[in-house]
FIMARKE-610981 format. One record per residue (C-alpha): x negated, y negated, z. Coordinates in steps of 0.5 Angstrom, whole numbers, padded with zeros to 4 digits, always signed. Layout:
BEGIN
XYZ;...
//
This chain:
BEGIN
+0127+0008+0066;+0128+0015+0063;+0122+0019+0061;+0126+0020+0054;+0123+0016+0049;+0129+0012+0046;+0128+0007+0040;+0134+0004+0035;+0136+0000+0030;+0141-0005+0030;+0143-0007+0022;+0148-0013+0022;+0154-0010+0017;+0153-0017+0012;+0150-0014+0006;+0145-0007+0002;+0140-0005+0006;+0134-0007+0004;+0128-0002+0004;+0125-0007+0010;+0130-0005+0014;+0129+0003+0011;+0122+0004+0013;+0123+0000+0019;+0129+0006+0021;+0123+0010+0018;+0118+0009+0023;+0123+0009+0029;+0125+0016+0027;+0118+0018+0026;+0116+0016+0033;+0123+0019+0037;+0121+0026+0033;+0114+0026+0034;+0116+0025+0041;+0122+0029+0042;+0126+0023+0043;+0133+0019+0041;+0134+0015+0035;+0140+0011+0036;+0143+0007+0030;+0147+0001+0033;+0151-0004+0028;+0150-0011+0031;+0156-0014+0028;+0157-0021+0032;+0156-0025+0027;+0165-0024+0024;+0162-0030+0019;+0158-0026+0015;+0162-0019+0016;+0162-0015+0009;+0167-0010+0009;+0164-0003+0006;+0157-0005+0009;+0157-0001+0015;+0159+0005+0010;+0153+0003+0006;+0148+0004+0012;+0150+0010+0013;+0150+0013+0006;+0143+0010+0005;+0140+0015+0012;+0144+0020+0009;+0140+0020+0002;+0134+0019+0006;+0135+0025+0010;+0136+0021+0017;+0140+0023+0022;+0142+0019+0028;+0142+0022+0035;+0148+0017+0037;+0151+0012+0033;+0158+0010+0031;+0159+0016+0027;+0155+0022+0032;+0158+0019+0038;+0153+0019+0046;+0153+0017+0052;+0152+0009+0051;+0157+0008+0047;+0160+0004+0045;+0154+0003+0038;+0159-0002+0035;+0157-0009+0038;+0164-0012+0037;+0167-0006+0041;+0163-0008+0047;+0164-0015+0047;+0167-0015+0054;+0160-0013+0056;+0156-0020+0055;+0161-0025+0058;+0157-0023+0066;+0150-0023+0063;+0150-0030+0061;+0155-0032+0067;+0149-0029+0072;+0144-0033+0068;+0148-0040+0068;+0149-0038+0076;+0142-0036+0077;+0140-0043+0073;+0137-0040+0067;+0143-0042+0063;+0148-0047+0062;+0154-0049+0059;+0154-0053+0053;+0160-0057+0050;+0158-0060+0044;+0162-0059+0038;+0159-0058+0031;+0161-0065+0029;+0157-0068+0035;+0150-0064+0034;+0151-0065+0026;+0151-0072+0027;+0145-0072+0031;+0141-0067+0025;+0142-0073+0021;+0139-0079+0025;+0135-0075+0027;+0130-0071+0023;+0128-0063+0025;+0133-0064+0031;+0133-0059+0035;+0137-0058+0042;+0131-0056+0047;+0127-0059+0053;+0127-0067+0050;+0135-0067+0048;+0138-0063+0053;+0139-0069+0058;+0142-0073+0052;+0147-0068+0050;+0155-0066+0053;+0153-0060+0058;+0154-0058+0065;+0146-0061+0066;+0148-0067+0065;+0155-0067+0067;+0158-0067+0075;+0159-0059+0077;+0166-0060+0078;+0168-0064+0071;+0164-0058+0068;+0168-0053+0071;+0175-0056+0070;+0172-0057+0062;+0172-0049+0062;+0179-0048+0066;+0182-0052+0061;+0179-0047+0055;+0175-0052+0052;+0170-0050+0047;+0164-0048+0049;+0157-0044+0049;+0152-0041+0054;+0146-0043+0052;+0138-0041+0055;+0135-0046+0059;+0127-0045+0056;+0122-0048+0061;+0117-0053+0060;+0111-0052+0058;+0109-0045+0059;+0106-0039+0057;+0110-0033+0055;+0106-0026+0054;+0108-0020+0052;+0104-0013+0049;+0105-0012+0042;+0103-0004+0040;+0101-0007+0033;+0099-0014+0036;+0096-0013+0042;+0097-0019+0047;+0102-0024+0044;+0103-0031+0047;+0107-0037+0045;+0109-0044+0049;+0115-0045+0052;+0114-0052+0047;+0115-0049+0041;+0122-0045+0043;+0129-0048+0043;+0134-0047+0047;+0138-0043+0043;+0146-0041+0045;+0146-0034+0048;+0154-0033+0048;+0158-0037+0042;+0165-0040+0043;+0169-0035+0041;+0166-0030+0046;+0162-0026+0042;+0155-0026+0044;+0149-0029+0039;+0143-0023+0037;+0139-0026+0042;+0144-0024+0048;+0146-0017+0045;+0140-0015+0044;+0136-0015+0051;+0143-0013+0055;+0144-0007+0049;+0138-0005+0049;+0138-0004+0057;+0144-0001+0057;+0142+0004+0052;+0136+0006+0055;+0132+0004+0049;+0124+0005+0051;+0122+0003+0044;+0124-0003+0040;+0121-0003+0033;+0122-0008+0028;+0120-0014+0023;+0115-0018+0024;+0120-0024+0022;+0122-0023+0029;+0117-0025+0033;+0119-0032+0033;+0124-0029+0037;+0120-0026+0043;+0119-0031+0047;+0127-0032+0048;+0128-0024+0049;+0122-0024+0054;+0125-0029+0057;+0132-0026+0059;+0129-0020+0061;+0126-0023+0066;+0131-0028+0067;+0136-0022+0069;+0132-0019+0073;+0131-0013+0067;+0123-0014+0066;+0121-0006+0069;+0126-0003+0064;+0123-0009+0059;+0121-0004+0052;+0115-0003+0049;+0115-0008+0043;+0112-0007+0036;+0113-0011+0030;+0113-0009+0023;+0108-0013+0019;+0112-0015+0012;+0113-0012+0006;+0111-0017+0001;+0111-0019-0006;+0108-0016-0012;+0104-0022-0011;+0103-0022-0004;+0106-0029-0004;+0111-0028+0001;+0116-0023+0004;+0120-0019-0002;+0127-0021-0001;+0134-0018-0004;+0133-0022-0009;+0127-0020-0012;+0128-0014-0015;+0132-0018-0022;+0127-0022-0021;+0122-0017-0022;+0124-0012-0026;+0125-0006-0019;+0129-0005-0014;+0130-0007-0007;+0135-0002-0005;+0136+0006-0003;+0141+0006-0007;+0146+0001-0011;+0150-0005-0007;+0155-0008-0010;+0157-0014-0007;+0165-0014-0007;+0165-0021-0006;+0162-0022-0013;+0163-0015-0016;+0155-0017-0017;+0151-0008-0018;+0145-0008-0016;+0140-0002-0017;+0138+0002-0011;+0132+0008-0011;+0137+0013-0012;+0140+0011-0018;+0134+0009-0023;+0131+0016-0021;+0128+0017-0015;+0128+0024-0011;+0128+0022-0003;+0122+0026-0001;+0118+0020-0006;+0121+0014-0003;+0121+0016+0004;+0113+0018+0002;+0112+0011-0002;+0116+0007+0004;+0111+0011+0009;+0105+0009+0006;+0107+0000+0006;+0103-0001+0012;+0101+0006+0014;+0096+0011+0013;+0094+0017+0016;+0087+0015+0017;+0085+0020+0011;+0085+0020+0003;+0091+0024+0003;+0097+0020+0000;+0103+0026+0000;+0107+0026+0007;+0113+0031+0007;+0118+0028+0012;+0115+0034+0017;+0108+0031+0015;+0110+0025+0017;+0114+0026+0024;+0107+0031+0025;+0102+0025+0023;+0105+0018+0024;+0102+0014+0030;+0104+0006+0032;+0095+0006+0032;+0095+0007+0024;+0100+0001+0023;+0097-0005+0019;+0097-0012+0023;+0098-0015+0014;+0103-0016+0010;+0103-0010+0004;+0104-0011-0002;+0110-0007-0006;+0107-0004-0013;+0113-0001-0017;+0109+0004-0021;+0105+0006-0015;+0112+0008-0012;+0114+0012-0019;+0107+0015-0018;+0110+0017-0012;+0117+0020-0015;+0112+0024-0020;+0108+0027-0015;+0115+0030-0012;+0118+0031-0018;+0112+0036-0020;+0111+0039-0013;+0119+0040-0012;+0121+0047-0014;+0127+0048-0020;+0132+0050-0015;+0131+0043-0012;+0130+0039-0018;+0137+0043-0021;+0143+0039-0019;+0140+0032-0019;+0137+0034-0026;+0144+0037-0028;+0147+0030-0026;+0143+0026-0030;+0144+0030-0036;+0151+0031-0035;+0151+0022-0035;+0148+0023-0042;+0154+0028-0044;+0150+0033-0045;+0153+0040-0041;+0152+0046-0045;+0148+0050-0040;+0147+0055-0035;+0144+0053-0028;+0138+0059-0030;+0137+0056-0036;+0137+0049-0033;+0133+0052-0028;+0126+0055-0033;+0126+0049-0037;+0126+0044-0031;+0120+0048-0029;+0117+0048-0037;+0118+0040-0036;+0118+0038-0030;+0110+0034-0030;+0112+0030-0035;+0118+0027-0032;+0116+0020-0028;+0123+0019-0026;+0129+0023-0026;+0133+0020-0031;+0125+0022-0036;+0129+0029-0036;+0135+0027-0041;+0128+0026-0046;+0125+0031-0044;+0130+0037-0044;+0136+0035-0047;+0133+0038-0053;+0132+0045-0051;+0140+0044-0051;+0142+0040-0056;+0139+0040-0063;+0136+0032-0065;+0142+0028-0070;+0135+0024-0072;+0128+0026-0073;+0121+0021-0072;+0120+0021-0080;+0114+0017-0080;+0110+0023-0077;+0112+0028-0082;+0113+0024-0089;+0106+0022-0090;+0103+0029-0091;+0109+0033-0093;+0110+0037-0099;+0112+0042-0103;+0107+0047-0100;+0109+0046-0092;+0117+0047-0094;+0115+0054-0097;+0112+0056-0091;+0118+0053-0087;+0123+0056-0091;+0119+0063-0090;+0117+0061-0084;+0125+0062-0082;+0125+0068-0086;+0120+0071-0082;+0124+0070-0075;+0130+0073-0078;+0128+0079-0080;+0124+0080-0074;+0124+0079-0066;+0119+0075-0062;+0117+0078-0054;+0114+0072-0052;+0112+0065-0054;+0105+0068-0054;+0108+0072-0059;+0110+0067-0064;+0104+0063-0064;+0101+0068-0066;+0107+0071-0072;+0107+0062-0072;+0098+0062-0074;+0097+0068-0078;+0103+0066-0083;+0100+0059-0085;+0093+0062-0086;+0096+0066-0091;+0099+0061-0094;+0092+0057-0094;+0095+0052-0089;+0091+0049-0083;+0095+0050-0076;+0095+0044-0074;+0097+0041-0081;+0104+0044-0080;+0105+0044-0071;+0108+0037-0071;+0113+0039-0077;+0115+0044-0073;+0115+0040-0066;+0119+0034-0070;+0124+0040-0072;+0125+0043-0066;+0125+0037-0062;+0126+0030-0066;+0120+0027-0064;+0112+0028-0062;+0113+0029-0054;+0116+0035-0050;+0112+0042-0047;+0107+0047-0051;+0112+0048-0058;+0111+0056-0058;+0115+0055-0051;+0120+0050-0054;+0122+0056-0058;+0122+0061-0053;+0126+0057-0049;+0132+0056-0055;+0131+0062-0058;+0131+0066-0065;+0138+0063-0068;+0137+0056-0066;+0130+0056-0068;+0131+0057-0075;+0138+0053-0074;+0133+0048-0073;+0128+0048-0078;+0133+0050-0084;+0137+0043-0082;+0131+0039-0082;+0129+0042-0088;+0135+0039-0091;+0133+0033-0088;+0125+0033-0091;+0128+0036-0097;+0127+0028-0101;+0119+0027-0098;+0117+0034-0103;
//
């Protein structure tokens, strides 16, 4: 086997990519980085059934998001290719005839009529070691007879033959020794009628051909193992055999069960990177991307779902993580998803992320909400001005839009009780004082802001909410005396001379 450490992932093109499946990407990446190695993205699209055109195109806009790049695929291209199962169906027909020929796999020509008959007469049927005697293959039926089934083209499969009452072990990197009876395995189709192989077949003879070193994936596949294990040791593959890691769940809220595709409109968050819409419905679902997230958090948040790095730290750059992730500091539990713990880590990227990072995302957001009327330096000083009190991307059209837009309304309810003819004669001079004179700074203003209503016998703060509402349209937003920097001199006493209009009936 080559030294190279080589891993992959092997999405099926049949729907979103749910954030299961990116953070194991995630962690196969991490691993094949840290040691120098490969990281294939292979798409295992033998079930045509549930083929969903434009999924593949899907996985790949994901990994982009996400700032993930495979070494080889069906775009980047390699040395084992081809990275499309459909396109290597000719492979799999000689692996799964070696093993019928060596006695560890057998025809079966039972069609779906005849097993379904049997799943109504009897209850959880399962074709295994107790039924195969009864059904129609090449066990039970003479050598010869079978052998003509096939030469006529009649409808069959390949399916293993498991054996009787053994143990099948393997090392699992998170789990230690696994070990499952050969009882509680069916004889599960290797290779279906249409010739094209099951997940069960394609996965051992791919994961051989491409060298694969590594296989890590979701802890809903261990119930599989013992099949995979058994065909590498069946075909006489069990030195180039991969090093096995199954990834614990990502839970519910609640922890009662795996988060599915469904869960996010039931819960209120997504569960894709970035939206999906099914063509068969029409049917949008949210991704990350779209309800604000920056990559650097969600790529940070998928991390830290089973993971940690041993400390308290909790914020991991991509380069952070290829430097400190390890397979030991995997958890073997479940970890539950908490959607504002991912927004928190969304905050703590948009707070360290500088303007020039934050400027195109930010303009898009603005743009959608039809405000234009910027330049990228002034979009660039006022991200930098609000950027900590952003939770989501989406938080800068609230907290933004004001230093480029004027408000068409004002939160009355916090002027109007403690308004009167005194506060609007210090605004109306107020606005004088600013177009006779210039301000340097915000510094600046504060202070011409200050001195003016102790002259006129005013309490600052008593007039530093009017002026807020005035500027901005509601008690939120950075240091005012900023705001007002940021707008300049017209637009500040634009401003204040409309809301005076607006305040004149609360005199």
């Amino acid at each position: 086997m080559e030294s190279t450490v080589r891993v992959r992932f092997a999405p099926s093109p049949t729907g979103g990519l749910h954030i299961g499946g990116v953070r194991t990407i995630l962690f196969n990446y991490l691993f094949a980085k840290q040691n120098n190695g490969k990281f294939i993205l292979r798409i295992e699209d033998t079930d045509q059934t549930r083929f969903v055109k434009g999924a593949e195109d899907y996985i790949y806009s994901c990994l982009n998001w996400c700032g993930i790049k495979a070494d080889e695929s069906t775009r980047a291209g390699g040395d084992y290719g081809p990275y499309r199962q459909s396109e290597r169906k000719s492979i799999y027909r000689q692996y799964a005839e070696q093993l019928v020929k060596s006695g560890y796999a057998y025809y079966a020509f039972d069609t779906s009529d005849e097993l379904e008959c049997k799943r109504q007469v009897t209850e959880n049927f399962r074709y295994d070691q107790n039924t195969r005697q009864t059904l129609r293959n090449s066990l039970n039926i003479p050598h010869e007879a079978a052998g003509n089934l096939i030469r006529e083209g009649a409808p069959h499969v390949i399916r293993i033959k498991i054996p009787k009452d053994e143990q099948i072990h393997f090392t699992d990197m998170i789990r230690g020794d696994v070990s499952f009876s050969s009882n509680d395995v069916d004889d599960k189709v290797l290779l279906k009628a249409d010739g094209m192989p099951t997940y069960h077949l394609a996965v051992v003879v791919d994961d051989y051909l491409m060298k694969i070193t590594h296989a890590f994936r979701g802890e809903e596949w261990l119930p599989s193992a013992p099949i995979h294990i058994l065909l590498w040791k069946y075909l006489c593959l069990e030195s180039e055999m991969p090093q096995w890691a199954h990834l614990p769940l990502i839970l519910k809220p609640n922890g009662n069960g795996k988060l599915s595709k469904r869960d996010g409109e039931k819960f209120g968050f997504p569960v894709y990177p970035i939206n999906w819409v099914d063509p068969a419905s029409g049917k949008k679902s949210d991704g990350f991307l779209d309800v604000g997230f920056l990559p650097e958090g969600f790529i940070n948040m998928l991390a830290m779902l089973g993971w940690n790095d041993g400390t308290e730290q909790e914020i991991f750059s991509m380069g952070d993580l290829i430097e400190k992730f390890s397979m030991q500091r995997i958890h073997k539990g479940g970890a539950k998803f908490d959607y504002e713990k991912a927004k928190w880590f969304n905050q703590e990227w948009i707070k360290r992320s500088s303007a020039k990072h934050l400027l195109n995302p930010v303009k898009a957001v603005l743009n959608n909400a039809d405000i234009h009327e910027f330049s990228d330096e002034q979009l660039s000083g006022v991200i930098e001005l609000v950027k900590e009190r952003c939770v989501l991307l989406p938080d800068f059209v609230e907290q933004a839009s004001f230093f480029f837009k004027a408000p068409d309304k004002y939160d009355t309810s916090a002027v109007k009780p403690k308004w009167d003819s005194k506060k609007h004669s210090f605004f109306i001079a107020f606005a004088d004082n600013l177009s006779k004179n210039d301000f340097s700074d915000s510094a600046n203003l504060e202070m011409k802001f200050k001195d003016l209503a102790t002259e006129q016998g005013l309490k600052t703060g008593d007039v530093m909410l009017p002026l807020r509402i005035m500027l901005v349209g509601g008690k939120f937003g950075p240091q005012v005396f900023d705001i007002a920097n940021k707008i300049g001199k017209e637009e500040t006493i634009n401003r204040i001379n409309k809301a005076l209009k607006a305040f004149e009936k609360y005199k």
